[in-house]
Backbone as CSV, one residue per row, in Angstrom:
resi,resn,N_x,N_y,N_z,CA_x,CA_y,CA_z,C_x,C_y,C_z
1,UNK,0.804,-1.208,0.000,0.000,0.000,0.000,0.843,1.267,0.000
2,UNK,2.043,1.235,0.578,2.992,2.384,0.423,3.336,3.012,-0.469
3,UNK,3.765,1.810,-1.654,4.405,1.591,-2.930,3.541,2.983,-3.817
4,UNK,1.871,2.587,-3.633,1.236,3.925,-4.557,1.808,5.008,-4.558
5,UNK,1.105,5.569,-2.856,1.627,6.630,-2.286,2.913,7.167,-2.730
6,UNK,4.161,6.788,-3.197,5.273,6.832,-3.096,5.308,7.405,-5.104
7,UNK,5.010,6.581,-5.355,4.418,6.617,-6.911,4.302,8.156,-6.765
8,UNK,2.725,8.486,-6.335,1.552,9.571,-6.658,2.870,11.501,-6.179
9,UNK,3.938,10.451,-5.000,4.896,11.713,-4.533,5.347,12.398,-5.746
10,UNK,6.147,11.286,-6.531,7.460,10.870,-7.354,6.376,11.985,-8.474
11,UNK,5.623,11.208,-9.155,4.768,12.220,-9.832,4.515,13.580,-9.476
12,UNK,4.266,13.613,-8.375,3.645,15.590,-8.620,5.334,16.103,-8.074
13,UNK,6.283,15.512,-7.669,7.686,15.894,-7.784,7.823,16.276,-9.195
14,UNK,7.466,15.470,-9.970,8.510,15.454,-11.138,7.283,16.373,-12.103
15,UNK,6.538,16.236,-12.016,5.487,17.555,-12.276,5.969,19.088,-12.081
16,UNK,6.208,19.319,-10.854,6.392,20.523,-10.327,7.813,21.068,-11.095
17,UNK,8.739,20.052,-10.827,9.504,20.550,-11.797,9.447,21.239,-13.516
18,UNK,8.953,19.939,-14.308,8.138,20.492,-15.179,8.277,21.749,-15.182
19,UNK,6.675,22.145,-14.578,6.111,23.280,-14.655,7.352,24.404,-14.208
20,UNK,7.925,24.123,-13.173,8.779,25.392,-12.487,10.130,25.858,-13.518
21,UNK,10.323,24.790,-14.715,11.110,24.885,-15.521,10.301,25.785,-16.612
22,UNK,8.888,25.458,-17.753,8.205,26.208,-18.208,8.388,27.681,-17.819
23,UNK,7.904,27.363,-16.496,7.627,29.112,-15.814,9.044,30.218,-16.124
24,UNK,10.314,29.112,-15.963,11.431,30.264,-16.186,11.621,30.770,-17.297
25,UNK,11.554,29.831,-18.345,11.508,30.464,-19.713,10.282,31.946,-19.989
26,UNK,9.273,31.597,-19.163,8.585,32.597,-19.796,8.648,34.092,-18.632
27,UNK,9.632,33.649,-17.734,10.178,35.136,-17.041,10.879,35.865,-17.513
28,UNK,11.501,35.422,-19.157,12.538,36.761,-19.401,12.035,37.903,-19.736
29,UNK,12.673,39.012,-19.726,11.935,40.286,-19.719,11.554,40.679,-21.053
30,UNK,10.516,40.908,-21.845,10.356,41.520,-23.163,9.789,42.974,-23.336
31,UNK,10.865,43.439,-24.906,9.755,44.975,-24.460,9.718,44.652,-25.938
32,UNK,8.443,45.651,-26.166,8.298,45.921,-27.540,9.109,47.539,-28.311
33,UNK,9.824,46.523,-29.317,10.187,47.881,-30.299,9.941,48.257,-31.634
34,UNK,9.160,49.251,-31.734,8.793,50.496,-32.695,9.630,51.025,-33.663
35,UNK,9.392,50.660,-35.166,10.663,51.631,-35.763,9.424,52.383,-36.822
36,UNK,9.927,53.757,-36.358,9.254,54.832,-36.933,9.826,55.111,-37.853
37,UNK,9.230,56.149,-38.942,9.851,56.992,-40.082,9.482,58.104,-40.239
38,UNK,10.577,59.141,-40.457,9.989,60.486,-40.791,11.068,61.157,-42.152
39,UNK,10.828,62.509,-42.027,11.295,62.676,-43.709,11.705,64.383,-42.954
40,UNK,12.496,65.176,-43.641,13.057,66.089,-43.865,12.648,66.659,-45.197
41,UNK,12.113,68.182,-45.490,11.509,68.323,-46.508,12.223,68.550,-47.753
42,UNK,12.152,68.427,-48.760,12.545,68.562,-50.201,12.018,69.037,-51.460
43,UNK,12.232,69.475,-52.102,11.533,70.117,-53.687,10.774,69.327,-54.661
44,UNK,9.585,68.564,-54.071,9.160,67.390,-54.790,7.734,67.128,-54.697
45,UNK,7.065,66.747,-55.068,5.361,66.906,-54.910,5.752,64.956,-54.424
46,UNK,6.011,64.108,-54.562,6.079,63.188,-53.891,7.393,62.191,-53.924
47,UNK,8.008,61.616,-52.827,8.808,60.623,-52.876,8.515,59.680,-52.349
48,UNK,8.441,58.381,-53.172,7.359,57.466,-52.825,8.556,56.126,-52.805
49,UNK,8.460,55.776,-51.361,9.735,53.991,-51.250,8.830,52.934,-50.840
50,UNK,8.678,52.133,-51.183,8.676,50.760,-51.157,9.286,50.090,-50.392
51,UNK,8.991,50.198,-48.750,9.528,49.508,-47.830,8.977,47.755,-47.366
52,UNK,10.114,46.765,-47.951,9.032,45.593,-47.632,9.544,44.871,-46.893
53,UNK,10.502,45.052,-45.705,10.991,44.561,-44.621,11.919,45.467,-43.726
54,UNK,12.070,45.073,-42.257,12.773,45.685,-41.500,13.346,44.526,-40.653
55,UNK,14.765,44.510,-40.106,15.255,43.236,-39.630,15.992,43.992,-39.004
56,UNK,16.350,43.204,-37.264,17.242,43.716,-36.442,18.320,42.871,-36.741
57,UNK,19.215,42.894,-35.870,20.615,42.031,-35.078,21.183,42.320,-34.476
58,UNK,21.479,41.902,-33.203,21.532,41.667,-31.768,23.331,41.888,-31.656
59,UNK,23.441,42.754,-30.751,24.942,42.266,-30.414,25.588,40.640,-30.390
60,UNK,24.915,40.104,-29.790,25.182,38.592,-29.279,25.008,37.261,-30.726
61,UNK,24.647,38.294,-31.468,24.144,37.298,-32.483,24.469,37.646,-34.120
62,UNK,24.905,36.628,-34.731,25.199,36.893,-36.082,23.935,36.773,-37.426
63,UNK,22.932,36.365,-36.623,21.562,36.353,-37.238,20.547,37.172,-37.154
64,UNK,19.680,37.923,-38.362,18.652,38.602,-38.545,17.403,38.242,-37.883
65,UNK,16.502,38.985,-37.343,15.378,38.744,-36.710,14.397,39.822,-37.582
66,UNK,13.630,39.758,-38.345,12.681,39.953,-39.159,11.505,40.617,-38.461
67,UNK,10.928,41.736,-38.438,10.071,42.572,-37.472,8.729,42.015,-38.279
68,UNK,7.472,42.596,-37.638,6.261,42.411,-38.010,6.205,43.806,-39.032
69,UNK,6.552,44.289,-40.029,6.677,45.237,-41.190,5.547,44.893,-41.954
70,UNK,5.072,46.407,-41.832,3.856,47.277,-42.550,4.447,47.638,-44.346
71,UNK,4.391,46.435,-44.900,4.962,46.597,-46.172,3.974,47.206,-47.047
72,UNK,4.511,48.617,-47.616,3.704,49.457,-47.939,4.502,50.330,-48.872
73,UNK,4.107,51.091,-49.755,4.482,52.459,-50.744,3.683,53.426,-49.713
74,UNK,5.333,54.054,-48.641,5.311,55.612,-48.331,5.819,56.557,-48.801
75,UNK,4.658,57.491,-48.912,5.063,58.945,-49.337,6.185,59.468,-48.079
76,UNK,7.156,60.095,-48.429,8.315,60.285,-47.223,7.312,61.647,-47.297
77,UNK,7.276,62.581,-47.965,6.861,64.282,-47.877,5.291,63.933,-46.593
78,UNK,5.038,62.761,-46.267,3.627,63.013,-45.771,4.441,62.631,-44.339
79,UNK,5.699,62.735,-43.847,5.871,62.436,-42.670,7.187,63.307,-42.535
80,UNK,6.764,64.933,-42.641,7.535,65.580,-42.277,7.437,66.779,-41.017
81,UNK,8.087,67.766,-40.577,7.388,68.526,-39.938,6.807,67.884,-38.284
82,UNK,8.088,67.047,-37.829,7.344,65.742,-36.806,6.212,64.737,-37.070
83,UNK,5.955,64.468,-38.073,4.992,63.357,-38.227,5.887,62.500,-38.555
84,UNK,5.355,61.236,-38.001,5.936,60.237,-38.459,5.264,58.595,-38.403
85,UNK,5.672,57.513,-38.808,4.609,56.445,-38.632,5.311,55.181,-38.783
86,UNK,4.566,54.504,-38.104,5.177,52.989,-37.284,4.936,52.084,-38.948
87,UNK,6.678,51.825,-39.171,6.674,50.628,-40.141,7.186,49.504,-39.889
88,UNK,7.623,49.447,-38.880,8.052,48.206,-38.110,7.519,47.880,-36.833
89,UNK,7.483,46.431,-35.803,7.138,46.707,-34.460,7.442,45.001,-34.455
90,UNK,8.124,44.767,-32.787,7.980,43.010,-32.733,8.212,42.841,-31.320
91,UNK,8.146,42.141,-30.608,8.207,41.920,-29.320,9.693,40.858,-29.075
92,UNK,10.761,42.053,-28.324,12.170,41.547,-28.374,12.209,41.473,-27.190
93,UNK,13.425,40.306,-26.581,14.010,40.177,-24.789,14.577,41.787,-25.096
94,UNK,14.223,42.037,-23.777,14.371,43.061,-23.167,16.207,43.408,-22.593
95,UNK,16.998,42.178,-23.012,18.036,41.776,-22.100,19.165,42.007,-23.268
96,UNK,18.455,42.383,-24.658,19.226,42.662,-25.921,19.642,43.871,-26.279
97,UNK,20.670,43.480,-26.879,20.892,45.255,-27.571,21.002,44.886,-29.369
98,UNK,20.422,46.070,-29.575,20.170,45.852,-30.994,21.582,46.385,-32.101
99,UNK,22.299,46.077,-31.961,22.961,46.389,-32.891,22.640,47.682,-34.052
100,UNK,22.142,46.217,-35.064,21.508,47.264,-36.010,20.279,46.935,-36.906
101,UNK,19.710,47.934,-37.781,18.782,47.752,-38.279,19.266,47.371,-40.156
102,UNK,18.042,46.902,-40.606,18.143,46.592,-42.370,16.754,47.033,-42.769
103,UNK,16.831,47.890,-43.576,15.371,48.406,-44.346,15.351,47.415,-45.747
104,UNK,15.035,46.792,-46.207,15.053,46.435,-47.680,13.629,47.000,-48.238
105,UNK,14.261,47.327,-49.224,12.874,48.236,-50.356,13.094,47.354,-51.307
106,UNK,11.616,47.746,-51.860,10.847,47.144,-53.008,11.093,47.828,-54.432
107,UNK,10.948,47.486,-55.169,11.123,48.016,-56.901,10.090,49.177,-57.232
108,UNK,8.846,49.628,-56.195,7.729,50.394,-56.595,8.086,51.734,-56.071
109,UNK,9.313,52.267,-56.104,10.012,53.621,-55.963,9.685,54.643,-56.983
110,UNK,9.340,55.581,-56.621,8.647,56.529,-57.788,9.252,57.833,-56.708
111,UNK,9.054,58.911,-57.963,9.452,60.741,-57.429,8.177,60.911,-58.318
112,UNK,7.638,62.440,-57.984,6.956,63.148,-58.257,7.018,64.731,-58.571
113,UNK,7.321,64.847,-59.680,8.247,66.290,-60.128,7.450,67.303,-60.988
114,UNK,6.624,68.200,-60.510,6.121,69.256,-61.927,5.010,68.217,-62.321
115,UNK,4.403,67.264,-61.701,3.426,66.210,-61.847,3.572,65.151,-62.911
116,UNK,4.761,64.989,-62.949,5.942,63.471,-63.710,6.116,63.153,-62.723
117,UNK,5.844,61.796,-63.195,6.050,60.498,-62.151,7.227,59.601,-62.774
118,UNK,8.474,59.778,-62.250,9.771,58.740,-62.420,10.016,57.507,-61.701
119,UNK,10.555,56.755,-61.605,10.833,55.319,-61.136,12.065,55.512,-60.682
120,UNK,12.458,55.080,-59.286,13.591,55.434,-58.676,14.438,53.668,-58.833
121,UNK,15.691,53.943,-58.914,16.327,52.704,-59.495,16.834,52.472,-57.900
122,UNK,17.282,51.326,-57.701,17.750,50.941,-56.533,18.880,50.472,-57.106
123,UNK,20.204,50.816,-56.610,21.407,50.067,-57.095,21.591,48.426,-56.745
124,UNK,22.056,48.017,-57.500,22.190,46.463,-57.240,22.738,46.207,-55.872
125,UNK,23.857,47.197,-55.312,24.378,46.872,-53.837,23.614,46.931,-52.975
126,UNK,22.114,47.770,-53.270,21.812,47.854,-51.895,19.963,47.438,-52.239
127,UNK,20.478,46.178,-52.769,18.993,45.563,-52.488,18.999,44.340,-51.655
128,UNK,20.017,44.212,-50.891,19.593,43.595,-49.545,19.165,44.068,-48.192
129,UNK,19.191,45.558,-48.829,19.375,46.309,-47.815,19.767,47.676,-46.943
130,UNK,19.223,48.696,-46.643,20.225,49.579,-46.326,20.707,49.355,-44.715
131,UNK,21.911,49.334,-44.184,22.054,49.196,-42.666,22.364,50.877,-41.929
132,UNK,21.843,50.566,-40.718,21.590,51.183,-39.715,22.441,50.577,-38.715
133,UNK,23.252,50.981,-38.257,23.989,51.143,-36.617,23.410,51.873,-36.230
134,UNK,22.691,51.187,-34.756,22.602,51.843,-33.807,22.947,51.413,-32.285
135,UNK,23.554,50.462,-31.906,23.497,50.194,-30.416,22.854,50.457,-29.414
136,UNK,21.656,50.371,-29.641,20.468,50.463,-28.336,20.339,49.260,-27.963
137,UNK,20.520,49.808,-26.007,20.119,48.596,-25.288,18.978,48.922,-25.021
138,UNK,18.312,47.799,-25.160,16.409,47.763,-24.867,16.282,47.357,-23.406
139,UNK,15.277,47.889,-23.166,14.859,48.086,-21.611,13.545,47.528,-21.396
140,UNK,12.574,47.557,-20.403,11.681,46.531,-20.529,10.299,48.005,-20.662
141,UNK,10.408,48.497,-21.242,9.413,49.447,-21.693,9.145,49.179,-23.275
142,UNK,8.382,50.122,-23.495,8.384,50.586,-25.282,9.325,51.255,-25.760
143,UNK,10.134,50.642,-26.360,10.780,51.447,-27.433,10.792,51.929,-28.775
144,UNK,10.936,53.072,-28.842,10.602,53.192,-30.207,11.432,53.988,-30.765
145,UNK,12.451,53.564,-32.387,13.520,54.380,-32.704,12.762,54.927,-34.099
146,UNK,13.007,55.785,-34.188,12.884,57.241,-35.217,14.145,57.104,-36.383
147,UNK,13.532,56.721,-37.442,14.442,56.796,-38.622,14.237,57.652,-39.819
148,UNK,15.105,58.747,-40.105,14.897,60.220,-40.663,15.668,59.326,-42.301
149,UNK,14.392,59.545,-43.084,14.836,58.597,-44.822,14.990,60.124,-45.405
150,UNK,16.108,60.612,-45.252,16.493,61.858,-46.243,15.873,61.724,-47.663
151,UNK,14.674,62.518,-48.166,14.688,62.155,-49.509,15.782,63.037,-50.320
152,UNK,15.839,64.284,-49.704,16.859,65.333,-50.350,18.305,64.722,-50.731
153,UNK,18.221,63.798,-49.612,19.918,63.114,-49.989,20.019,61.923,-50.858
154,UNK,18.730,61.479,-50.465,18.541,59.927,-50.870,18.058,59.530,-52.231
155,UNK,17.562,60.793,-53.398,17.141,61.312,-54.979,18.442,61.446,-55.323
156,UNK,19.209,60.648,-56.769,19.959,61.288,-56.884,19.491,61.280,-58.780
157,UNK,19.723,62.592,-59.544,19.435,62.375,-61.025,20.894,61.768,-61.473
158,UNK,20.371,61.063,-62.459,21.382,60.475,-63.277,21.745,61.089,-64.712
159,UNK,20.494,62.075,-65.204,20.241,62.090,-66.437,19.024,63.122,-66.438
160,UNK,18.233,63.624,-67.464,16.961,64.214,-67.751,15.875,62.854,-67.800
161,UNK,15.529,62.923,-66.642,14.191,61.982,-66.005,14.545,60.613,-65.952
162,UNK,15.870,60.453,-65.443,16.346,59.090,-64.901,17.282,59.562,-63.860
163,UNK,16.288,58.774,-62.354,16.448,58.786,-60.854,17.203,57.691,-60.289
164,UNK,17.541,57.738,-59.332,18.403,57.035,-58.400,18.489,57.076,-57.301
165,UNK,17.552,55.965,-56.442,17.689,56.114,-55.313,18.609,55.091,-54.340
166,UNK,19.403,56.495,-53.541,20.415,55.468,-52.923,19.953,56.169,-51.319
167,UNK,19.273,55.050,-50.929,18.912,55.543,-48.735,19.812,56.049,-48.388
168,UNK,19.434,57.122,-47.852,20.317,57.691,-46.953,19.593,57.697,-45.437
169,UNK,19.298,56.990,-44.418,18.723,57.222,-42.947,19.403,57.131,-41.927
170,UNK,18.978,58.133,-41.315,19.813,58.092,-40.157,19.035,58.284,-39.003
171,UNK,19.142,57.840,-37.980,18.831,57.718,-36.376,18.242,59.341,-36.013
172,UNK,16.969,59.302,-35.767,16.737,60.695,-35.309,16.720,60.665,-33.471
C-alpha cells in the first residue's frame, strides 16, 4: 500500500519541476520595439519607397530577426514637420541590444516632379538592404527608434528623367 503513495509523490515531484522549468523560460523580460519613419523636406510633390521589410541584429548574435513590417508604398513628404509612422514593431528580450537595423525596399520607388512620375532605381548593392547602426540597449518598456529617410539626400538624377535612389537614414 505504500508503494502507490510513493508513486503519486514521485509524480507531482517530477510535475512541479516540469512546470517550475516552463515558468522560467517565460520570465525573461520583453519589451516591444517600434521603428518609426519620418522625412526632412525637399523640392518634390512626392517621394514614394517601397519599404518591404525591417530586420534587427543583436549584439550577441550573427543572425537577422525579421520585425512584423507594414509593407507598404510611403510617401516620405507626408511624414515631415514631426509626423511620423510605425513601419516596423515586434516583441524583443528586453536583455538585448540591438545592434543594427536593415530596411530592404521594393522596386515600386517613384518621385513626383512638376506632376511626372519617375521610377527610382535601386542600385544592385543595396537591395539587400540599407544598414543602420545603432546600439540600443532595450529596456523593458516601449521602445521606439525614429528613422529620418532623407529624400533630399537619398534622390539622386542620373540624367533628364532618370532617378536614383540610394537611402540615406539616419537615427533621429
Amino acid at each position: 500500500m505504500k508503494v502507490p503513495g510513493i508513486r503519486i509523490i514521485l509524480f507531482a515531484l517530477g510535475s512541479l519541476v516540469v512546470l517550475t522549468n516552463c515558468d522560467k523560460k517565460n520570465l525573461e523580460p520583453v519589451t516591444q520595439l517600434k521603428i518609426r519613419l519620418t522625412d526632412v523636406p525637399v523640392n518634390a510633390q512626392e517621394v514614394n519607397v517601397h519599404i518591404k521589410e525591417v530586420r534587427v541584429k543583436f549584439a550577441n548574435d550573427t543572425t537577422e530577426t525579421t520585425l512584423n513590417t507594414k509593407e507598404a508604398i510611403y510617401n516620405l513628404l507626408d511624414y515631415q514637420d514631426g509626423k511620423d509612422t510605425v513601419i516596423a514593431q515586434g516583441n524583443l528580450s528586453a536583455t538585448n541590444t540591438v545592434r543594427e537595423l536593415r530596411v530592404i525596399l521594393g522596386d515600386s520607388n517613384t518621385l513626383k516632379i512638376n506632376n511626372e512620375v519617375y521610377h527610382l532605381n535601386i542600385p544592385v548593392s543595396l537591395r539587400s538592404g540599407t544598414k543602420i547602426i545603432i546600439d540600443k540597449k532595450l529596456n523593458k518598456s516601449i521602445e521606439s527608434v525614429v528613422l529620418d529617410f532623407d529624400a533630399g539626400l537619398s534622390v539622386v538624377e542620373l540624367g533628364k528623367g532618370n532617378y536614383q535612389l540610394n537611402p540615406v537614414i539616419k537615427l533621429k
